[in-house]
Backbone as a printed PyTorch tensor [residue, N CA C, xyz], in Angstrom:
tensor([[[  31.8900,   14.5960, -113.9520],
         [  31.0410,   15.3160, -113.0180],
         [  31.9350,   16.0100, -111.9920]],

        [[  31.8420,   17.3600, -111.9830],
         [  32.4250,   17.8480, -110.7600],
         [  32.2120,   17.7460, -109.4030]],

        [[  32.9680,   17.2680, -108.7390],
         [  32.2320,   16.9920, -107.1090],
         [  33.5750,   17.5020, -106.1380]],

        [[  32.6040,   17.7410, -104.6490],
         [  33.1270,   18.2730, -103.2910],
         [  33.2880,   16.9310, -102.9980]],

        [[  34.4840,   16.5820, -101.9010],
         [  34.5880,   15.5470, -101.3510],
         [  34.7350,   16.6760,  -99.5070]],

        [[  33.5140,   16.0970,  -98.8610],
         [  33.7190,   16.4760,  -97.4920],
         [  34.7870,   15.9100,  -96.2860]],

        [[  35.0160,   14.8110,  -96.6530],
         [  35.6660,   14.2110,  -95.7250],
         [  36.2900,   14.7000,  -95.4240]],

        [[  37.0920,   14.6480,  -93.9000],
         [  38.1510,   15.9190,  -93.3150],
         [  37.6480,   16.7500,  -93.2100]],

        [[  36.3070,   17.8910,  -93.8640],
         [  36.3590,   19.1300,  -93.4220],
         [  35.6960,   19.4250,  -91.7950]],

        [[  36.1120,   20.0310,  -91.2840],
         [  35.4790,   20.2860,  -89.6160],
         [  33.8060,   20.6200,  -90.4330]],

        [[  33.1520,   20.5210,  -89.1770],
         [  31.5040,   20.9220,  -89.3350],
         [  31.6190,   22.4740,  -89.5440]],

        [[  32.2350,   23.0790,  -88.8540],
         [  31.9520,   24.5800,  -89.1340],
         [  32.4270,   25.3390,  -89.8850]],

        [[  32.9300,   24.5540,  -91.3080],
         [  33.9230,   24.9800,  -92.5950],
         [  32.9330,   24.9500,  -93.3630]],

        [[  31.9530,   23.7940,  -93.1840],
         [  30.9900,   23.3970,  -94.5200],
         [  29.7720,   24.4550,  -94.7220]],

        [[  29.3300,   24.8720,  -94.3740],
         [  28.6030,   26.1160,  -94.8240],
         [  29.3500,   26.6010,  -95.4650]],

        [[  30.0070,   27.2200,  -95.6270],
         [  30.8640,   28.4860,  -96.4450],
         [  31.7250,   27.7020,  -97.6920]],

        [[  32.2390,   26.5680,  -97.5370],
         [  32.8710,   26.3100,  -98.0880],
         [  31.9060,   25.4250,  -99.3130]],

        [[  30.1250,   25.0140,  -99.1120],
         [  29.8040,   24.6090,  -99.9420],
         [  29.2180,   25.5020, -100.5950]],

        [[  28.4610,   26.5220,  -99.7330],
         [  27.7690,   27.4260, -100.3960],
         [  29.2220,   28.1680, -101.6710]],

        [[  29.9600,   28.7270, -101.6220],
         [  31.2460,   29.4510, -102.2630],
         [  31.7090,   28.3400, -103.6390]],

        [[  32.0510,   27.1680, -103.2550],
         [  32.0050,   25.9730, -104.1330],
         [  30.5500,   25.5570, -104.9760]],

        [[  29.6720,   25.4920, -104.4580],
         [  28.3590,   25.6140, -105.6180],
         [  27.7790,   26.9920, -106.1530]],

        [[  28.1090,   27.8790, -106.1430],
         [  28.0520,   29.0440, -106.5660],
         [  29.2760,   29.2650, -107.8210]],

        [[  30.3200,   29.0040, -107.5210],
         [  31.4550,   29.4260, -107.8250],
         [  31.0360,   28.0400, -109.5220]],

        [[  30.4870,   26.8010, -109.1050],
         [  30.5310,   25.8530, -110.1870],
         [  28.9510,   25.6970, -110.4480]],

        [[  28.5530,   26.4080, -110.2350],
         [  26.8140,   26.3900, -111.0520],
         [  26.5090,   26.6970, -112.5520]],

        [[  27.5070,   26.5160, -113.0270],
         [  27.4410,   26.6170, -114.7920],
         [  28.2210,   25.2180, -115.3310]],

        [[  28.7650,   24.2430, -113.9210],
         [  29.0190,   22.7430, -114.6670],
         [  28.4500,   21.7230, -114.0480]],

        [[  27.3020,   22.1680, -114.1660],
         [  25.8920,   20.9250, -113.6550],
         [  26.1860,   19.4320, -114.3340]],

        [[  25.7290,   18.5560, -113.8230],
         [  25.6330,   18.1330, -112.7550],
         [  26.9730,   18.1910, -112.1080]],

        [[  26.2490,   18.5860, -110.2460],
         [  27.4330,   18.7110, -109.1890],
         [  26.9570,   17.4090, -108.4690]],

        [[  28.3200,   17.2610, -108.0180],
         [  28.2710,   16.0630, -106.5760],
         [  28.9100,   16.6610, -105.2610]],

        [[  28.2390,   15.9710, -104.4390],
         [  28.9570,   16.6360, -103.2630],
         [  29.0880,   15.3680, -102.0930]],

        [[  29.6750,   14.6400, -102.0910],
         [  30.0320,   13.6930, -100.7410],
         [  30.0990,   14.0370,  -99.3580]],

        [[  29.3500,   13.5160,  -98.5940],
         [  29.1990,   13.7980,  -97.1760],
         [  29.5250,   12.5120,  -96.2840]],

        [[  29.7710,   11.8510,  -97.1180],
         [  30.1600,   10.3250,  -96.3130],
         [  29.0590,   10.3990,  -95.1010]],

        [[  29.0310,    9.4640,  -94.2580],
         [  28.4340,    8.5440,  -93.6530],
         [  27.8860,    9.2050,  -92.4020]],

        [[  27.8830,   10.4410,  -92.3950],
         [  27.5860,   11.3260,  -90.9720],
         [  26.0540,   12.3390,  -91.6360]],

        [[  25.6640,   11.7130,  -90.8800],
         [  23.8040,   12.5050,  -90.5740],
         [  24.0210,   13.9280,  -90.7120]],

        [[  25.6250,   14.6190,  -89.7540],
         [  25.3950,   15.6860,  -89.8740],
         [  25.8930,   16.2840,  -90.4070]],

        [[  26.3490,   15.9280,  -91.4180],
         [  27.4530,   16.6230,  -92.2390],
         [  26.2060,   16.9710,  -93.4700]],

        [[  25.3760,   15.5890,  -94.0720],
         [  24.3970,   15.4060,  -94.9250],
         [  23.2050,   16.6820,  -94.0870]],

        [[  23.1650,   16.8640,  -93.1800],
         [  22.4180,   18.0090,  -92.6500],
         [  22.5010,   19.5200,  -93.0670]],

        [[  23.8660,   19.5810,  -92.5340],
         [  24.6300,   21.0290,  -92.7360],
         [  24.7140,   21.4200,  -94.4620]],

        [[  24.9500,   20.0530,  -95.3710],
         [  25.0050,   20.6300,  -96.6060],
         [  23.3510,   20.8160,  -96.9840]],

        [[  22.4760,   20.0120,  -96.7010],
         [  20.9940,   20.4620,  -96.8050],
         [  20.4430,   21.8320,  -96.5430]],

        [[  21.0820,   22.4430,  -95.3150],
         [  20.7800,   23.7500,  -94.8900],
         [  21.2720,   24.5600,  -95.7970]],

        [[  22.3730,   24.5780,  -96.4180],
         [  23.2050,   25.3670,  -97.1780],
         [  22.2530,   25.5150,  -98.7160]],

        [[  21.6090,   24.3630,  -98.9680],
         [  21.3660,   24.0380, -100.4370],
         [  19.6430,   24.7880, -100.1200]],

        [[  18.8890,   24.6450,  -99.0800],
         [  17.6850,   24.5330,  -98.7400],
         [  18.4170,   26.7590,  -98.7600]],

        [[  19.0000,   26.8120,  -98.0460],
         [  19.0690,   28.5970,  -97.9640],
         [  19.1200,   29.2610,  -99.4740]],

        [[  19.8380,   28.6470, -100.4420],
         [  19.7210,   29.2370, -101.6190],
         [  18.3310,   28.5030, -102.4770]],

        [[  17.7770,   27.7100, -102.0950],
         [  16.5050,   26.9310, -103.0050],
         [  17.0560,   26.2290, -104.2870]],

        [[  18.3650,   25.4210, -103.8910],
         [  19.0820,   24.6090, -104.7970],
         [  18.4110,   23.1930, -104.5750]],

        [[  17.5610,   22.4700, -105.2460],
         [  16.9640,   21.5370, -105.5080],
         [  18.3700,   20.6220, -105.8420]],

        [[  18.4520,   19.4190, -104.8610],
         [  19.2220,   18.0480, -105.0510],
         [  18.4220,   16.8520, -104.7640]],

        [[  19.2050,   15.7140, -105.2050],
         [  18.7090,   14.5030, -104.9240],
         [  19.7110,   13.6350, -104.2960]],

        [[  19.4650,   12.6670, -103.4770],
         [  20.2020,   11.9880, -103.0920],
         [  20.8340,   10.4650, -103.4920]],

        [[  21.7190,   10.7220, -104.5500],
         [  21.9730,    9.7700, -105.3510],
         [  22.2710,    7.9560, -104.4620]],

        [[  22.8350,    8.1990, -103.4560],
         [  22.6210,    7.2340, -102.0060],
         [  22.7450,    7.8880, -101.1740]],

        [[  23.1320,    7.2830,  -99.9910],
         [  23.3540,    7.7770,  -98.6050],
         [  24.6190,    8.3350,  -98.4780]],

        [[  24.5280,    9.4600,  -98.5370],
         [  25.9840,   10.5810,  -98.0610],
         [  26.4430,   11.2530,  -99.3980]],

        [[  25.7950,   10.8740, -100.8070],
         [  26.1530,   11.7210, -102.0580],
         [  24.6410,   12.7120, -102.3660]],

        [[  25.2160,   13.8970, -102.6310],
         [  24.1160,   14.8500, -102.7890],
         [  24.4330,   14.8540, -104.3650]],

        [[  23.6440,   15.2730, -105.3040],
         [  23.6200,   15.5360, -106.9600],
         [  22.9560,   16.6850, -107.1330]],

        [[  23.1480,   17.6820, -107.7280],
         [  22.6360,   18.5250, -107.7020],
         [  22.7250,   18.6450, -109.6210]],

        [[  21.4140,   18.8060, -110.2130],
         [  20.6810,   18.6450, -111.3510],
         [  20.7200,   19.8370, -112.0120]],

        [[  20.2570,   20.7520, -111.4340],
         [  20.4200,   22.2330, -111.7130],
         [  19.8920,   23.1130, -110.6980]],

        [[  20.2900,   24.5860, -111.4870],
         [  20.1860,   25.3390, -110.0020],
         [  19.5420,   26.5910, -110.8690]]])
């Protein structure tokens, strides 16, 4: 499974850098994307996924899965 690992990135990288990264890998579904343990990190990638109408699930707390797009 291909996956983003967020950790380390500043808050104001992750927009761009997930939207560009799930775009760029939307033909090797299933994606993962790790947000570790911060509300707002799991926020900011929601906004990103919610702006293009990319349907995910939350496999636990702080991993996003994204099924298809």
């Amino acid at each position: 499974m291909n996956q983003l690992d967020l950790h380390g990135i500043k808050h104001q990288d992750v927009q761009i850098l997930v939207e560009d990264w799930v775009l760029v890998h939307q033909t090797e579904i299933p994606l993962r994307i790790i947000c570790g343990n911060s509300a707002r990190m799991i926020q900011l990638v929601d906004e990103v996924l919610l702006k293009h109408q990319i349907e995910y699930r939350m496999w636990q707390y702080g991993v996003i899965v994204i099924d298809e797009i």
